[in-house]
C-alpha positions as CSV (number, residue, x, y, z in Angstrom):
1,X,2.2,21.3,-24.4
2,X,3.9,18.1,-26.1
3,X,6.2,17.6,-22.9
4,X,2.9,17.6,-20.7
5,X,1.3,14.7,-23.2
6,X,5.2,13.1,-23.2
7,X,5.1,13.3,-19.8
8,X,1.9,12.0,-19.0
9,X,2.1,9.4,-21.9
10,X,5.1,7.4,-19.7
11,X,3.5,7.8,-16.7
12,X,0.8,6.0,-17.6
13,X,3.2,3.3,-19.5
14,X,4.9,3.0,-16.6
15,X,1.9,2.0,-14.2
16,X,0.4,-0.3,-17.0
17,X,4.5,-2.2,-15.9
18,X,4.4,-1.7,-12.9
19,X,1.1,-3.2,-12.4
20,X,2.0,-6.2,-14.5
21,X,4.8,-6.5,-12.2
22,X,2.9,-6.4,-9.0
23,X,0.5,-9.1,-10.7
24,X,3.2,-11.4,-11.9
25,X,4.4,-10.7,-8.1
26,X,0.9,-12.0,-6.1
27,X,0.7,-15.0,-8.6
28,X,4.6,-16.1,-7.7
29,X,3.4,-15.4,-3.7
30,X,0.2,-17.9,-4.7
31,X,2.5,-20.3,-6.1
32,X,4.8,-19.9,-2.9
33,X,2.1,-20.5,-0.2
34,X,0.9,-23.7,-1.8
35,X,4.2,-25.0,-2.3
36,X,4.7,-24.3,1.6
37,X,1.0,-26.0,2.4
38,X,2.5,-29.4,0.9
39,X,5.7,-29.2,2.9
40,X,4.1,-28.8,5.8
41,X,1.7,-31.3,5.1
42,X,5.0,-33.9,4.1
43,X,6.6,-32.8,7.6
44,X,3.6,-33.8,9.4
45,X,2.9,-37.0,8.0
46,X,6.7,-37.8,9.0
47,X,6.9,-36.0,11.8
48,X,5.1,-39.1,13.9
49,X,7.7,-41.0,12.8
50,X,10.9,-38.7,13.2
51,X,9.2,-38.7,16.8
52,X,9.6,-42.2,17.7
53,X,13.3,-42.6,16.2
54,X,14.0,-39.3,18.6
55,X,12.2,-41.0,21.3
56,X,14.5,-43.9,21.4
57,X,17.6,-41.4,21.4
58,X,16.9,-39.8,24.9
59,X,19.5,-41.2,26.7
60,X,21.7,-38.4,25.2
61,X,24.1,-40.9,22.5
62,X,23.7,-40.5,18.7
């Protein structure tokens, strides 16, 4: 009967991990997708501009 407790005992401990895991996870995925938002909003402002310095290129030199 003590292995069944054992057992169940570190199955338990190892959901409580894995769950602090997965949470640690989703914050690290928030933390991704905002830092993505501002790079995109960067590239857009200077995208306009990038635009106009490729527009002046289209003779095919540089």
């Amino acid at each position: 009967m003590i292995w069944i407790s054992t057992a169940v005992g570190l199955a338990v401990i190892g959901l409580a991990v894995l769950g602090v895991l997965a949470s640690r996870v989703f914050v690290a995925a928030r933390g991704l997708s905002r830092e993505l938002d501002r790079t995109r909003q960067r590239l857009e402002r200077h995208s306009g501009e990038f635009r106009v310095r490729i527009g002046t290129n289209q003779d095919g030199h540089g």
